[in-house]
PDB file of N, CA, C, O and CB in Angstrom:
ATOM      1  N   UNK A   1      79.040  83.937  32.681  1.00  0.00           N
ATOM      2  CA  UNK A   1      79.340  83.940  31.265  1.00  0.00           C
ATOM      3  C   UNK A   1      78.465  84.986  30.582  1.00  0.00           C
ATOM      4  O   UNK A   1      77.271  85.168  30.820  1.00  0.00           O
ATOM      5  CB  UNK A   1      79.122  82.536  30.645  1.00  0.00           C
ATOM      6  N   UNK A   2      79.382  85.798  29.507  1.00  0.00           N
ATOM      7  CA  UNK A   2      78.279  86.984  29.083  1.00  0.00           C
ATOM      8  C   UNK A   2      77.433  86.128  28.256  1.00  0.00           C
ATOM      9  O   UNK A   2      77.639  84.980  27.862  1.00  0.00           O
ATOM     10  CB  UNK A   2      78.894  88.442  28.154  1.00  0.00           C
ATOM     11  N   UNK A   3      76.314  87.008  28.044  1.00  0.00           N
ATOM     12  CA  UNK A   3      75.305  86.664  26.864  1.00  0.00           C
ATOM     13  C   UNK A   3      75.832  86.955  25.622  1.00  0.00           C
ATOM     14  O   UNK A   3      76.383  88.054  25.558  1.00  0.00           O
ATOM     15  CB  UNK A   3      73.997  87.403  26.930  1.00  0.00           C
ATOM     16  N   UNK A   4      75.819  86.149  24.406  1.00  0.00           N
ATOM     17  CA  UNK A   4      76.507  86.862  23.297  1.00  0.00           C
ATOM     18  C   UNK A   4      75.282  87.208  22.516  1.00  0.00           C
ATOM     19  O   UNK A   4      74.224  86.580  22.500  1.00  0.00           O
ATOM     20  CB  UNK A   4      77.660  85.975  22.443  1.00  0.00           C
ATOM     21  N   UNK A   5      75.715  88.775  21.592  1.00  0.00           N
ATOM     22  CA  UNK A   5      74.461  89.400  20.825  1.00  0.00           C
ATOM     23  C   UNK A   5      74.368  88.049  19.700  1.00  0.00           C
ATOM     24  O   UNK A   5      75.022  87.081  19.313  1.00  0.00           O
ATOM     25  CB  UNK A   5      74.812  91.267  19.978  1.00  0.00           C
ATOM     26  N   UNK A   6      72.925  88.824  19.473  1.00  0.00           N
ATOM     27  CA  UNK A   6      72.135  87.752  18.141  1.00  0.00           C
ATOM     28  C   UNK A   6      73.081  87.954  16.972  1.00  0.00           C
ATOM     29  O   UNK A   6      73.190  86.916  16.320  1.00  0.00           O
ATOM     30  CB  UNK A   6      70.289  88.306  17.520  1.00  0.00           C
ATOM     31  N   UNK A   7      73.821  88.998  16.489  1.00  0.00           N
ATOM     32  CA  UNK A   7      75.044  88.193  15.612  1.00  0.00           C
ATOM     33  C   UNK A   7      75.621  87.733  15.845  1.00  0.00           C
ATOM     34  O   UNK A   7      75.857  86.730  15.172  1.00  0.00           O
ATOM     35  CB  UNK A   7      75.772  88.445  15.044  1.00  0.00           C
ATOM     36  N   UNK A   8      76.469  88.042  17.119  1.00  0.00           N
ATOM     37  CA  UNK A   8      77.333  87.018  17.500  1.00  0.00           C
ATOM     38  C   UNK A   8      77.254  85.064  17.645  1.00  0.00           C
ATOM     39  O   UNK A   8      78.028  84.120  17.490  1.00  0.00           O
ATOM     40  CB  UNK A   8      77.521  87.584  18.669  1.00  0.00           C
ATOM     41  N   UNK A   9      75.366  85.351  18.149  1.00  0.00           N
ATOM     42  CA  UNK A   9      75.094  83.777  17.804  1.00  0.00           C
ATOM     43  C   UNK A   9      74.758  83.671  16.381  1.00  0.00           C
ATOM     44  O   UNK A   9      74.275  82.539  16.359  1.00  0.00           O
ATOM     45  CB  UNK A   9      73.839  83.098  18.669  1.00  0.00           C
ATOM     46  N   UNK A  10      74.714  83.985  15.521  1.00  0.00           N
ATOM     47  CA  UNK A  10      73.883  83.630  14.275  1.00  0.00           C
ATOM     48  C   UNK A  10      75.202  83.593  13.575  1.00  0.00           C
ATOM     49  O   UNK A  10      75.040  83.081  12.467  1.00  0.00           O
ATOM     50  CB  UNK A  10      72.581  84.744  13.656  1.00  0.00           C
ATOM     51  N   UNK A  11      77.148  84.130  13.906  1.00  0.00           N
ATOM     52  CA  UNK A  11      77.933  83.563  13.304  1.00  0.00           C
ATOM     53  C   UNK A  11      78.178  82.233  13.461  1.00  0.00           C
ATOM     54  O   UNK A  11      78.505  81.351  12.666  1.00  0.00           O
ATOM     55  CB  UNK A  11      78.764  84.117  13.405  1.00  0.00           C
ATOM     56  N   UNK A  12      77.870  82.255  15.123  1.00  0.00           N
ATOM     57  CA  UNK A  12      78.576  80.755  15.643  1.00  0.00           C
ATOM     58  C   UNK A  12      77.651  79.826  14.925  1.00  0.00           C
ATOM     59  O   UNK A  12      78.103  78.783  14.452  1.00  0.00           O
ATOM     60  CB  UNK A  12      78.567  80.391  17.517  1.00  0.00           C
ATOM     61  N   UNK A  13      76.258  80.164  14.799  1.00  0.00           N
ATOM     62  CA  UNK A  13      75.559  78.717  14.236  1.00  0.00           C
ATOM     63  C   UNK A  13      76.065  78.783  12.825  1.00  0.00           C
ATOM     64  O   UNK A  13      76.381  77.674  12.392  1.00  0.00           O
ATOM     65  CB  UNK A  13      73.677  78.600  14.279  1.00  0.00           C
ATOM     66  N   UNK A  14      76.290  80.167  11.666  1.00  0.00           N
ATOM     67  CA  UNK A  14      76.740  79.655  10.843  1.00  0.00           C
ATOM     68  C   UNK A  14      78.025  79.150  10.385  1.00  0.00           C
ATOM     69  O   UNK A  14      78.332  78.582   9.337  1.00  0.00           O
ATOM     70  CB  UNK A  14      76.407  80.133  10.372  1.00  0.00           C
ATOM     71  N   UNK A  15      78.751  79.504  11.469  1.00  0.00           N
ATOM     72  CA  UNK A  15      80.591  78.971  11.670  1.00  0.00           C
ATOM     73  C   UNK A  15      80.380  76.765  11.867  1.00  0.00           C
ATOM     74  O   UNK A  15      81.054  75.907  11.298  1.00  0.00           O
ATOM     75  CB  UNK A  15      81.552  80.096  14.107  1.00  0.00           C
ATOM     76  N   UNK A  16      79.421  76.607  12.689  1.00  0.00           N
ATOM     77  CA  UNK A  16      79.085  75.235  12.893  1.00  0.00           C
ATOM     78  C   UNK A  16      78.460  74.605  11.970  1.00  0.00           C
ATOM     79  O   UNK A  16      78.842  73.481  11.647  1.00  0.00           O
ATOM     80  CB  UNK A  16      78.421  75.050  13.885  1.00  0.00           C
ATOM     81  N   UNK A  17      77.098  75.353  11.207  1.00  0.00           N
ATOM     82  CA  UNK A  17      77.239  74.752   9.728  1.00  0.00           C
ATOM     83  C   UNK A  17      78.110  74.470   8.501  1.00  0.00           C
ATOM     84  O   UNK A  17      78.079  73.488   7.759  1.00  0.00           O
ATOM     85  CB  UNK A  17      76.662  75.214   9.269  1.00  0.00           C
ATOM     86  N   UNK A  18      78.765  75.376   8.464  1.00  0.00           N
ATOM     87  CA  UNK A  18      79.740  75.120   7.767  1.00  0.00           C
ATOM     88  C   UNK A  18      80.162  74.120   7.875  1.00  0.00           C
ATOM     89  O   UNK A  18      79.881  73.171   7.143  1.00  0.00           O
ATOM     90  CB  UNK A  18      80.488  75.748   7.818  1.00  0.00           C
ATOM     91  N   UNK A  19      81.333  74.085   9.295  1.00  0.00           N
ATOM     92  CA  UNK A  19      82.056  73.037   9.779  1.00  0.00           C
ATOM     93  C   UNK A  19      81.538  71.788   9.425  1.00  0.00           C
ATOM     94  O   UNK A  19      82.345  70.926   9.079  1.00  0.00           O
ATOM     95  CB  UNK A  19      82.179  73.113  11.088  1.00  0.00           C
ATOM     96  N   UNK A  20      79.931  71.437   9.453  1.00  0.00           N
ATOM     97  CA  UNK A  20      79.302  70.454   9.510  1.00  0.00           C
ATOM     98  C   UNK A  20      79.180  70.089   8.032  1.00  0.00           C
ATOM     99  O   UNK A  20      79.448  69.025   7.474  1.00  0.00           O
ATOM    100  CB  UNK A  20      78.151  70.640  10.278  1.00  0.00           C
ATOM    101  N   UNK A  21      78.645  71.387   7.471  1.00  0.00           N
ATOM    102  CA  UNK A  21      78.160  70.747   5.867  1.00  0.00           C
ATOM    103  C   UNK A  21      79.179  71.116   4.686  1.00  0.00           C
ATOM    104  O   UNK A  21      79.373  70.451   3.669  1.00  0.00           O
ATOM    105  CB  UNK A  21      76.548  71.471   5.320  1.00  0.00           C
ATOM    106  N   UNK A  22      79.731  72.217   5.016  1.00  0.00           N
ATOM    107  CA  UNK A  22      80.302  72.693   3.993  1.00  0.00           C
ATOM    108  C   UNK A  22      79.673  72.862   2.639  1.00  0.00           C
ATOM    109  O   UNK A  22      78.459  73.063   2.678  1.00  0.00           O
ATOM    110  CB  UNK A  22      81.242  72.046   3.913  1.00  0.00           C
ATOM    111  N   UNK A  23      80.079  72.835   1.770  1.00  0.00           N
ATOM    112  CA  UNK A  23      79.620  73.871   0.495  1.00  0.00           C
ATOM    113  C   UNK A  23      77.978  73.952   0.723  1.00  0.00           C
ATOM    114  O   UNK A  23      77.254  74.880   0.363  1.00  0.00           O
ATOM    115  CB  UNK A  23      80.049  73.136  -1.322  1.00  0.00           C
ATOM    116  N   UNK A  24      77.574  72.733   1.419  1.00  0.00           N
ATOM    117  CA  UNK A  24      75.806  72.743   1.460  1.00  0.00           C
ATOM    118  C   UNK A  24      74.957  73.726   2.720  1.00  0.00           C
ATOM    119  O   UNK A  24      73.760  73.988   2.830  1.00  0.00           O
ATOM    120  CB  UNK A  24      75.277  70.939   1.810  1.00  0.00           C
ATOM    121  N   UNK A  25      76.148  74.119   3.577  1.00  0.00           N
ATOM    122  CA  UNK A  25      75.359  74.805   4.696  1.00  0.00           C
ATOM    123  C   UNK A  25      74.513  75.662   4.594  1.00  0.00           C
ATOM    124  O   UNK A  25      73.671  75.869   5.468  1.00  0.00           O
ATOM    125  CB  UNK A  25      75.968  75.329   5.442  1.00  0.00           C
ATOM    126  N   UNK A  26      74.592  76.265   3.575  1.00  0.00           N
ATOM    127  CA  UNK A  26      73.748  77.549   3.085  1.00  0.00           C
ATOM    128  C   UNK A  26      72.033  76.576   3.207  1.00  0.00           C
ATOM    129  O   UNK A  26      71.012  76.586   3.895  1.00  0.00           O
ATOM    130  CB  UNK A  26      74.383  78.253   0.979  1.00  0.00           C
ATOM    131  N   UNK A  27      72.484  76.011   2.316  1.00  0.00           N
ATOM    132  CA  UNK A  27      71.118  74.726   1.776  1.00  0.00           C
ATOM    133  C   UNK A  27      70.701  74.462   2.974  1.00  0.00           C
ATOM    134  O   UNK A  27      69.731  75.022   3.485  1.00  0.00           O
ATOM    135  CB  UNK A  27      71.547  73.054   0.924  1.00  0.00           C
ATOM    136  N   UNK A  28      71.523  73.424   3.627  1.00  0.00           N
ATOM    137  CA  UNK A  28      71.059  72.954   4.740  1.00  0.00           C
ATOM    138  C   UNK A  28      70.337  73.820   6.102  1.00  0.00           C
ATOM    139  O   UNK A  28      69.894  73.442   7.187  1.00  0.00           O
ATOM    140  CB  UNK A  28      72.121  72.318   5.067  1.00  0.00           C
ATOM    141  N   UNK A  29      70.449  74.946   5.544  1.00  0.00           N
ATOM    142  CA  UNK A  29      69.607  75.778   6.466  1.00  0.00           C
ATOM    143  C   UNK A  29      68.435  76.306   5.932  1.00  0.00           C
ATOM    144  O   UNK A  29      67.383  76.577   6.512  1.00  0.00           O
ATOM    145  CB  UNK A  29      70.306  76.856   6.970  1.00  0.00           C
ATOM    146  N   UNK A  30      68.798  76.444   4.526  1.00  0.00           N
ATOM    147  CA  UNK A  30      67.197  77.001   3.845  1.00  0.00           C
ATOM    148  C   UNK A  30      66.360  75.952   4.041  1.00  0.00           C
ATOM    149  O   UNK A  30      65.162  76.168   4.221  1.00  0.00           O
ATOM    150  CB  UNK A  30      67.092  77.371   2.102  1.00  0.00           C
ATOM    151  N   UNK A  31      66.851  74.720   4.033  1.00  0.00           N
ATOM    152  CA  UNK A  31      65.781  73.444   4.208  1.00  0.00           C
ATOM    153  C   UNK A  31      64.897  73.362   4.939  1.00  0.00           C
ATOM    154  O   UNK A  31      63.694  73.139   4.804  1.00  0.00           O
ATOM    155  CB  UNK A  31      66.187  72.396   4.519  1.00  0.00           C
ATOM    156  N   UNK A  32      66.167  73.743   6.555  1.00  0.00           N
ATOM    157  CA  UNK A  32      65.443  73.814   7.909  1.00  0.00           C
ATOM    158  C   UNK A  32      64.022  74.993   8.015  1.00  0.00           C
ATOM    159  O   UNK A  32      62.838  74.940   8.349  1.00  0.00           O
ATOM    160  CB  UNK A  32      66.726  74.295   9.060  1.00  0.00           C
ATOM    161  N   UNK A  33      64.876  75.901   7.566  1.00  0.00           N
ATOM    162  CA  UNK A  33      63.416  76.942   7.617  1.00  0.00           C
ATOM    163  C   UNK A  33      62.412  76.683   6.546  1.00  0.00           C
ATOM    164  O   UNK A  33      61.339  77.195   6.865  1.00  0.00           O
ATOM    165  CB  UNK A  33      63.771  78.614   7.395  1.00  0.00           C
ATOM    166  N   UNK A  34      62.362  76.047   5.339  1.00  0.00           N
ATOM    167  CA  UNK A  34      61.425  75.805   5.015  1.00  0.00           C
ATOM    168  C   UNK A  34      60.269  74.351   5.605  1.00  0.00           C
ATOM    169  O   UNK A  34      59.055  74.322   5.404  1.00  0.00           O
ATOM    170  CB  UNK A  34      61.874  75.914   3.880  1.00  0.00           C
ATOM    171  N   UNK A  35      60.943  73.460   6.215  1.00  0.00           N
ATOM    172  CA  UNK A  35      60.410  72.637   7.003  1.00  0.00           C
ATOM    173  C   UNK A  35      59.844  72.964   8.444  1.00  0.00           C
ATOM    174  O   UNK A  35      59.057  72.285   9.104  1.00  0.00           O
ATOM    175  CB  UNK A  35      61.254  71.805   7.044  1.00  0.00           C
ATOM    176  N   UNK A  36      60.611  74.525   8.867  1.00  0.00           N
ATOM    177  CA  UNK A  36      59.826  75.139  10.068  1.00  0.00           C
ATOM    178  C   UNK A  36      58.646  75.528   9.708  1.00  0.00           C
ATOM    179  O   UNK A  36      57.589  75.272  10.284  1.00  0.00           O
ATOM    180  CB  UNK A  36      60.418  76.268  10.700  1.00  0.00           C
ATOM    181  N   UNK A  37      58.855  76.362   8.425  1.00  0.00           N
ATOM    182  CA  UNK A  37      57.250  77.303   7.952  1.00  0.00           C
ATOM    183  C   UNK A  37      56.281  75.908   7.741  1.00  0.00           C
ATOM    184  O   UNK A  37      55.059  76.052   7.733  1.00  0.00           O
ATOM    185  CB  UNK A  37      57.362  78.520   5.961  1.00  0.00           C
ATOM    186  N   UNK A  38      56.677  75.019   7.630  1.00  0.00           N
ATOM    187  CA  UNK A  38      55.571  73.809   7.185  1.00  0.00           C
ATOM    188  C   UNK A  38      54.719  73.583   8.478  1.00  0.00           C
ATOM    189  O   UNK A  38      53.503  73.581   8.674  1.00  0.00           O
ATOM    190  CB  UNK A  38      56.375  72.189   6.688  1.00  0.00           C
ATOM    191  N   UNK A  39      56.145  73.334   9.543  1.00  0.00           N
ATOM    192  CA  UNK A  39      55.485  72.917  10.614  1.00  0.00           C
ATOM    193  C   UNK A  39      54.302  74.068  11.571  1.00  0.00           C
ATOM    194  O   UNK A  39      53.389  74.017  12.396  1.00  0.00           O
ATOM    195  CB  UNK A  39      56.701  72.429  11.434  1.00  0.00           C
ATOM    196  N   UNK A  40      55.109  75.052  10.756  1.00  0.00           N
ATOM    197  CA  UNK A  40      53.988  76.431  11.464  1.00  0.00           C
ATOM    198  C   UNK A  40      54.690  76.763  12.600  1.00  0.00           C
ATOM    199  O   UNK A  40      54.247  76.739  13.748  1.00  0.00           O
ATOM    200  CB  UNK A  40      52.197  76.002  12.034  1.00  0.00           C
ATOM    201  N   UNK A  41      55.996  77.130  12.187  1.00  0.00           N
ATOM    202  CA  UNK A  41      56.756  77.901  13.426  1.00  0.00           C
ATOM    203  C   UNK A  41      58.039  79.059  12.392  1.00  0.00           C
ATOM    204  O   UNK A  41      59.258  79.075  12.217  1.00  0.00           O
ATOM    205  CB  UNK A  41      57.795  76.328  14.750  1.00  0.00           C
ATOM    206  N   UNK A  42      56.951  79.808  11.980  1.00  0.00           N
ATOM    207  CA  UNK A  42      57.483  81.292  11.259  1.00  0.00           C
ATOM    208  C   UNK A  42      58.519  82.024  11.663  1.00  0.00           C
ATOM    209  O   UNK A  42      59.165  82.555  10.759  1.00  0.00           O
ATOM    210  CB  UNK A  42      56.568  82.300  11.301  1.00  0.00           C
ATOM    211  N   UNK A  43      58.998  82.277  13.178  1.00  0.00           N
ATOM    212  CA  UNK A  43      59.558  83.329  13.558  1.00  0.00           C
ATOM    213  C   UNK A  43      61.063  82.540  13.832  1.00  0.00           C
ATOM    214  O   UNK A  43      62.125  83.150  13.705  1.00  0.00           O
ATOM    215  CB  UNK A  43      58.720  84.110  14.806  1.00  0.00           C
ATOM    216  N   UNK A  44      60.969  80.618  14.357  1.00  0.00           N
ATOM    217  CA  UNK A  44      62.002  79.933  14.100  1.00  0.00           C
ATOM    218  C   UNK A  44      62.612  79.982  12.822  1.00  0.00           C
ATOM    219  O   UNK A  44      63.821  80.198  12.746  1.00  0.00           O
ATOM    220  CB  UNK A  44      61.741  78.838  14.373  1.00  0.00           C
ATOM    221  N   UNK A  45      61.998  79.827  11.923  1.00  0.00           N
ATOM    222  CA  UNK A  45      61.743  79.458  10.189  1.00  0.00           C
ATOM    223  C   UNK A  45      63.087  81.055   9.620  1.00  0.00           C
ATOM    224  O   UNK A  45      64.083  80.874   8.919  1.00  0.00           O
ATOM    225  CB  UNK A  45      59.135  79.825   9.459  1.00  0.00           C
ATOM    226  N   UNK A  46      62.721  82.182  10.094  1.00  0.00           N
ATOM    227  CA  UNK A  46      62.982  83.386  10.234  1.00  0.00           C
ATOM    228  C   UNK A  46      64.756  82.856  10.747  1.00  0.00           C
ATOM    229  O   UNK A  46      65.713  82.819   9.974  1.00  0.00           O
ATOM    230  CB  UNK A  46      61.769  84.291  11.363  1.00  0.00           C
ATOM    231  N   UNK A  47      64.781  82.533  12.087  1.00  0.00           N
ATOM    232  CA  UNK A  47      65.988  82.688  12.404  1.00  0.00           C
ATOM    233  C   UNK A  47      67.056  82.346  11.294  1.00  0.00           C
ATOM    234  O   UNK A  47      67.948  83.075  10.861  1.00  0.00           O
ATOM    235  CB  UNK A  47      66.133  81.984  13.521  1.00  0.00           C
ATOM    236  N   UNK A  48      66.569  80.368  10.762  1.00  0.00           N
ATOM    237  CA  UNK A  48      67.342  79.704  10.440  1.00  0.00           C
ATOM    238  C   UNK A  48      67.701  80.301   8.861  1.00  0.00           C
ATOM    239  O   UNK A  48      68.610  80.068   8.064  1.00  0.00           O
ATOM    240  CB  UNK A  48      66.864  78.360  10.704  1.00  0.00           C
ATOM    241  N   UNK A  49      66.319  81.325   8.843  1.00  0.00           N
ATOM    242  CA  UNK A  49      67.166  82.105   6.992  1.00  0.00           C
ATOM    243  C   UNK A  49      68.225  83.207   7.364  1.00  0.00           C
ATOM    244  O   UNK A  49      68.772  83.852   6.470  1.00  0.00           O
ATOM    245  CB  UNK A  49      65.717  83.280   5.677  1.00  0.00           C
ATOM    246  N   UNK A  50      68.474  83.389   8.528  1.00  0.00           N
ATOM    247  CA  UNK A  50      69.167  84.358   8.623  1.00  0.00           C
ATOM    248  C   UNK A  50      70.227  83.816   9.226  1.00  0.00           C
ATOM    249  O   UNK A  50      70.909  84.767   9.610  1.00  0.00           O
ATOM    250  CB  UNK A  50      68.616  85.386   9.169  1.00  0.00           C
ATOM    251  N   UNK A  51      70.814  82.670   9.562  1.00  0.00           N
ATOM    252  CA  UNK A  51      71.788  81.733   9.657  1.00  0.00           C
ATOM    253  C   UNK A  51      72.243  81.318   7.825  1.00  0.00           C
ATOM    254  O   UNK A  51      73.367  81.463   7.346  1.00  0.00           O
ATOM    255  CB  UNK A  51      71.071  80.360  10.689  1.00  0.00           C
ATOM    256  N   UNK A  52      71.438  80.975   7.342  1.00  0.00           N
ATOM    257  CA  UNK A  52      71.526  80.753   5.625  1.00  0.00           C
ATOM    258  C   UNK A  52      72.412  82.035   5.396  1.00  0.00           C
ATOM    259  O   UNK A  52      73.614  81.924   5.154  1.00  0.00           O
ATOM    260  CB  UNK A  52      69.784  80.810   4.592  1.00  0.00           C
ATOM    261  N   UNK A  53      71.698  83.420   5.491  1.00  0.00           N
ATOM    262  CA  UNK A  53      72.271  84.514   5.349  1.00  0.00           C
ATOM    263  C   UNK A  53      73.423  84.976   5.540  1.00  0.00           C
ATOM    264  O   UNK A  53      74.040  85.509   4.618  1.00  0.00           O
ATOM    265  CB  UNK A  53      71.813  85.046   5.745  1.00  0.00           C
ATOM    266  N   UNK A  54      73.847  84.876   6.577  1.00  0.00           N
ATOM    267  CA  UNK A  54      75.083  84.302   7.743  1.00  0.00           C
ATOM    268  C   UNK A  54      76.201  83.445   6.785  1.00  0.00           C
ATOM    269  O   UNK A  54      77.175  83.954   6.230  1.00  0.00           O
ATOM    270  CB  UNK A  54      74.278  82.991   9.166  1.00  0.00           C
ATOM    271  N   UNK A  55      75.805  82.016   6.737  1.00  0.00           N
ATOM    272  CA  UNK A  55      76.732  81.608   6.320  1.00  0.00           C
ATOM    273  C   UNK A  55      77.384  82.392   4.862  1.00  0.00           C
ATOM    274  O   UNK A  55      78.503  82.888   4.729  1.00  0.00           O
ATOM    275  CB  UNK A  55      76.369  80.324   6.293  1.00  0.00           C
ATOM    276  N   UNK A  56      76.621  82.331   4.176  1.00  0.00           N
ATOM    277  CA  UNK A  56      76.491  83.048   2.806  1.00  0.00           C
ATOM    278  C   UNK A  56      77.925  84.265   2.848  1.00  0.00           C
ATOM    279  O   UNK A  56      78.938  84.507   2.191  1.00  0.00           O
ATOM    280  CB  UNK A  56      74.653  83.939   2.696  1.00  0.00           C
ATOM    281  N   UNK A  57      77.371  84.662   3.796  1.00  0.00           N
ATOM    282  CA  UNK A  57      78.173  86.622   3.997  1.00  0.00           C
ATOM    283  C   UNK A  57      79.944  85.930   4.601  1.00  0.00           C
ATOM    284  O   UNK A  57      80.939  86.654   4.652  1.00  0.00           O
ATOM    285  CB  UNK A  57      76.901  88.185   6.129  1.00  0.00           C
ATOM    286  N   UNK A  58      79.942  84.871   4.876  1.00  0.00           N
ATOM    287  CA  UNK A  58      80.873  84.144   5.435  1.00  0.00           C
ATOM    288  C   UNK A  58      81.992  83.141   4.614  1.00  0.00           C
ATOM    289  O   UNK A  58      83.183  82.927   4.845  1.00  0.00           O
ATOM    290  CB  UNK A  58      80.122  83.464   6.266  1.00  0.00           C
ATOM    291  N   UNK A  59      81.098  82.639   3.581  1.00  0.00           N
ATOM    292  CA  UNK A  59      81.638  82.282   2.038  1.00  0.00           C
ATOM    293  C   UNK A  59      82.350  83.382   1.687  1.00  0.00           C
ATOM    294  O   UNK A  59      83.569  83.391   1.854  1.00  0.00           O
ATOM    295  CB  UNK A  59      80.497  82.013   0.857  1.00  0.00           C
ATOM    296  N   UNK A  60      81.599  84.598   1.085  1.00  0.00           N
ATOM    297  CA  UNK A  60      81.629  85.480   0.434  1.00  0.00           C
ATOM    298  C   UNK A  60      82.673  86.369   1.040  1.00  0.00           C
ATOM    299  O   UNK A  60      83.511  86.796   0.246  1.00  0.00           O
ATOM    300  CB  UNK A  60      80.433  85.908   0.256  1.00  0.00           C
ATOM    301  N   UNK A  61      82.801  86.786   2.491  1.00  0.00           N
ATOM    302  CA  UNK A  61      84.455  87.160   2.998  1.00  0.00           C
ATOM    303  C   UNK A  61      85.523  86.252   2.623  1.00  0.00           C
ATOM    304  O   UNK A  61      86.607  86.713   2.267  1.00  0.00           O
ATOM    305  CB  UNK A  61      84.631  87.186   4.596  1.00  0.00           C
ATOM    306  N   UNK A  62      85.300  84.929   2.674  1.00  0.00           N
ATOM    307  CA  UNK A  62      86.461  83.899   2.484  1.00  0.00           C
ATOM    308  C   UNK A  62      87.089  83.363   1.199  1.00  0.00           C
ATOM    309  O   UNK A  62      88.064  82.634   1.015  1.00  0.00           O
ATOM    310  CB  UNK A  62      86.070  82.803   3.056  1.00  0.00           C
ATOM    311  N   UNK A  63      86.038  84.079   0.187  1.00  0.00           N
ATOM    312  CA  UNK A  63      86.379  83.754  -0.662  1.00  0.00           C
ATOM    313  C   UNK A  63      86.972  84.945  -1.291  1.00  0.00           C
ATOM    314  O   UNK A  63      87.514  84.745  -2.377  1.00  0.00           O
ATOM    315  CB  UNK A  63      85.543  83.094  -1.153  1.00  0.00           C
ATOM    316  N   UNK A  64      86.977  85.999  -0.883  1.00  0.00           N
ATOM    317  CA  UNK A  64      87.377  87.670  -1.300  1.00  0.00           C
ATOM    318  C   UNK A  64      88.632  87.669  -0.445  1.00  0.00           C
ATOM    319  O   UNK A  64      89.366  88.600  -0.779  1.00  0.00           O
ATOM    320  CB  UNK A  64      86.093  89.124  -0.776  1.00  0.00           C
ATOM    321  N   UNK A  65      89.206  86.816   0.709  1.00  0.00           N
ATOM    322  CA  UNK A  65      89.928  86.601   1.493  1.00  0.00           C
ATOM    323  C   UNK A  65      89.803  87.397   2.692  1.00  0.00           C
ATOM    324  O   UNK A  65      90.879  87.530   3.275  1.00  0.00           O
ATOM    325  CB  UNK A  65      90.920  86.609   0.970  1.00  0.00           C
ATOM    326  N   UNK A  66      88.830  87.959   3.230  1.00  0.00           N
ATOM    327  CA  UNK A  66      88.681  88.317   4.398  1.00  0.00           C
ATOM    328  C   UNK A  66      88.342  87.700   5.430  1.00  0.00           C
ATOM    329  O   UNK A  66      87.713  86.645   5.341  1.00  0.00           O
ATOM    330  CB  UNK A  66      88.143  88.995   4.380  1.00  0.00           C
ATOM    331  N   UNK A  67      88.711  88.266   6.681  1.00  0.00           N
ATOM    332  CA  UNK A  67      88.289  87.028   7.792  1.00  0.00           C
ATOM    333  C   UNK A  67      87.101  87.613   8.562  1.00  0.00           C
ATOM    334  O   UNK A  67      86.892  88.794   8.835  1.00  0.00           O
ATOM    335  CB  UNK A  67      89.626  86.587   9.007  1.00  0.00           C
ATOM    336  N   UNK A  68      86.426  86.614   8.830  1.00  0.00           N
ATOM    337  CA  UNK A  68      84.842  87.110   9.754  1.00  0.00           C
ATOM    338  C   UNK A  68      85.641  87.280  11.307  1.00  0.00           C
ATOM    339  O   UNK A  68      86.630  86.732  11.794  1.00  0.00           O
ATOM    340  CB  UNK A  68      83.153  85.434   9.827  1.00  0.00           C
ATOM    341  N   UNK A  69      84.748  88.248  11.766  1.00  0.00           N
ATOM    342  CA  UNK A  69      85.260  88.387  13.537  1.00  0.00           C
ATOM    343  C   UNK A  69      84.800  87.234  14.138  1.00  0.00           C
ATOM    344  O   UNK A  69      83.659  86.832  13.910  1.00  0.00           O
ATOM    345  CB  UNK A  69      84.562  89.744  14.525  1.00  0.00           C
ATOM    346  N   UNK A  70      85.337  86.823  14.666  1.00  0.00           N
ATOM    347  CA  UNK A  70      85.123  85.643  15.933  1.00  0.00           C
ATOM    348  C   UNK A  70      83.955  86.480  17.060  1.00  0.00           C
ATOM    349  O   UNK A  70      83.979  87.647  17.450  1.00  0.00           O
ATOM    350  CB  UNK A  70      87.026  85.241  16.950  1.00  0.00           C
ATOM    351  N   UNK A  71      82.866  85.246  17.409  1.00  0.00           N
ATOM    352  CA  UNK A  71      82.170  86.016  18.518  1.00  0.00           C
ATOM    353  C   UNK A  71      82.939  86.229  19.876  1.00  0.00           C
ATOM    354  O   UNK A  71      82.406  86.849  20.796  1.00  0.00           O
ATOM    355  CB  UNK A  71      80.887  85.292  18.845  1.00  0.00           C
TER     356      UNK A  71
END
């Protein structure tokens, strides 16, 4: 099985937030990384804003009606 690139995973986790939270996924990820930086794990903390980011850019095609590429 190939390896998929770090966008390619950082759609799928934000394609699964969604799925999961909907309108809150964005949130529900800023949460996570701010509860990482607490715990003192920065570079995790890092990923999950850029999953936030992710979803965000993913709203923002769907709501302009464009479709995100599938990984």
């Amino acid at each position: 099985m190939a390896q998929l690139s770090n966008e390619a995973q950082m759609i799928r986790a934000a394609r699964q937030l969604i799925e999961m939270h909907g309108s809150q996924a964005a949130a529900v990820a800023e949460k996570r990384a701010a509860h990482l930086d607490q715990c003192g794990e920065p570079m995790t903390a890092t990923t999950w804003r850029q999953i936030a980011d992710a979803v965000r850019a993913i709203e923002a095609r769907d709501a302009a009606g464009h479709s995100v590429p599938a990984e």
